[in-house]
Each structure stands twice: as structure tokens, then as C-alpha cells.
C-alpha positions as CSV (number, residue, x, y, z in Angstrom):
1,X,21.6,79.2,-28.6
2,X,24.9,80.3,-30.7
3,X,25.9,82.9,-28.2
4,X,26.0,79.9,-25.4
5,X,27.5,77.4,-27.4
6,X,30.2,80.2,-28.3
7,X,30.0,81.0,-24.4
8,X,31.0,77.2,-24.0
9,X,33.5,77.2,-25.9
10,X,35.6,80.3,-25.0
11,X,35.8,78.4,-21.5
12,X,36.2,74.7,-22.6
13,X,39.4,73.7,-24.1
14,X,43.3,73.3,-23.6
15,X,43.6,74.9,-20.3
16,X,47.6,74.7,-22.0
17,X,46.4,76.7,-25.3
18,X,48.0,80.1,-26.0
19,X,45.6,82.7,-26.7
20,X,46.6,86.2,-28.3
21,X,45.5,89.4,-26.7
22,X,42.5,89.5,-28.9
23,X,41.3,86.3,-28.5
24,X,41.2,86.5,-24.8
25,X,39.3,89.6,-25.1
26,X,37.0,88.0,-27.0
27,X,36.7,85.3,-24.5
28,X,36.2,87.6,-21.4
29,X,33.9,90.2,-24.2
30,X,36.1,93.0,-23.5
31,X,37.9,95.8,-26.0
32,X,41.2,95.1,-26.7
33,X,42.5,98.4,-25.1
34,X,40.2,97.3,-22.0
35,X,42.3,93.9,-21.7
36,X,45.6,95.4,-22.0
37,X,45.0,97.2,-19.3
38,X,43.7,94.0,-17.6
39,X,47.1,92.1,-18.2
40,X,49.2,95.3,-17.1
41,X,47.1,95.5,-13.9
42,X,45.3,99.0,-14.5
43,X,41.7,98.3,-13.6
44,X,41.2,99.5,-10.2
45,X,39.8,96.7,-7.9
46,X,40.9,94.5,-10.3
47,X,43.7,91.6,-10.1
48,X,45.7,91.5,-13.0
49,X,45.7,88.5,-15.5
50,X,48.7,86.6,-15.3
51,X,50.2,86.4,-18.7
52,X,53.8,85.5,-21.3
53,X,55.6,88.0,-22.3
54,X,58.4,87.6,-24.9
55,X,59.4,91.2,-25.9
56,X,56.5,93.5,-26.3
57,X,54.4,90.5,-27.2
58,X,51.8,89.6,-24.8
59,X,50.0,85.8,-24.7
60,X,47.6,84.7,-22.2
61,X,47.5,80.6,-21.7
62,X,43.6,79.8,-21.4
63,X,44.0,78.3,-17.7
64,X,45.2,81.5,-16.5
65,X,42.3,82.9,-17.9
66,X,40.0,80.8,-16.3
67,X,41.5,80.9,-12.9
68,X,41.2,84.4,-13.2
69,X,37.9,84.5,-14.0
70,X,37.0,82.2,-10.7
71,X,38.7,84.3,-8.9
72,X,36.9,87.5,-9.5
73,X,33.7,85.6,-9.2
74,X,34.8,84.2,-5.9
75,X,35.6,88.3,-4.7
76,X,32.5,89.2,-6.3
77,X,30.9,86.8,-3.4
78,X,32.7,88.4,-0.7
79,X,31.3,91.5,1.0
80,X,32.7,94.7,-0.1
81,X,34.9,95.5,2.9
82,X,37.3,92.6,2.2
83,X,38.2,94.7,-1.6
């Protein structure tokens, strides 16, 4: 019951709201070093996560998160060919 309200609330929200790199790792359940590599497009078969940079600083907004994440559900749909 806590882990879906928790579930519920990574996705709901601000689709506007900044999130740190450790808070959208949290979201997606993922290490730190595993979403770096996300946002810098090292995951093989894997789109990268559009984030802000400012400097070496990296922020994800929560939309692009989302979108993200319906779009890798929508490949994961598709037969393996189209990858």
C-alpha cells in the first residue's frame, strides 16, 4: 500500500517541477550512476532523458521524465526489429 501511494506520487505532480539527479532516480528506482548515464545517453537501446544543464549541474523537469517514460513503454510495445 505505501510503495503505490509512493509509486503515485513520483508520477503525479508539477509536470513544471525541477527534480535533482537523485530524485529522478528515485522516481524511475534506478542508482544514481545508472541515471547519469541515462541523461548522457549511455544505455544502449535506450533514448536519452532530456534534461537542464547549467554548468556541470544536471536537473531533470518531471514532464520530461514522464514523457520519457511513455515513450519507452510505447517501444517496449513494438516488436524488436523496429529497436
Amino acid at each position: 500500500m505505501i510503495e503505490a501511494l509512493e509509486r503515485q506520487k513520483a508520477t503525479d505532480g508539477d509536470p513544471d517541477e525541477i527534480l535533482t539527479v537523485e530524485q529522478a532516480a528515485k522516481v524511475l528506482k534506478v542508482s544514481y550512476s545508472h541515471m547519469l548515464r541515462l541523461l548522457n545517453g549511455q544505455v544502449p537501446n535506450m533514448p536519452r532523458i532530456r534534461c537542464i544543464r547549467a554548468g556541470r549541474t544536471l536537473r531533470v523537469r518531471r514532464g520530461a521524465l514522464m514523457e520519457w517514460m511513455r515513450e519507452v513503454e510505447d517501444r517496449s510495445a513494438e516488436p524488436e526489429s523496429a529497436w
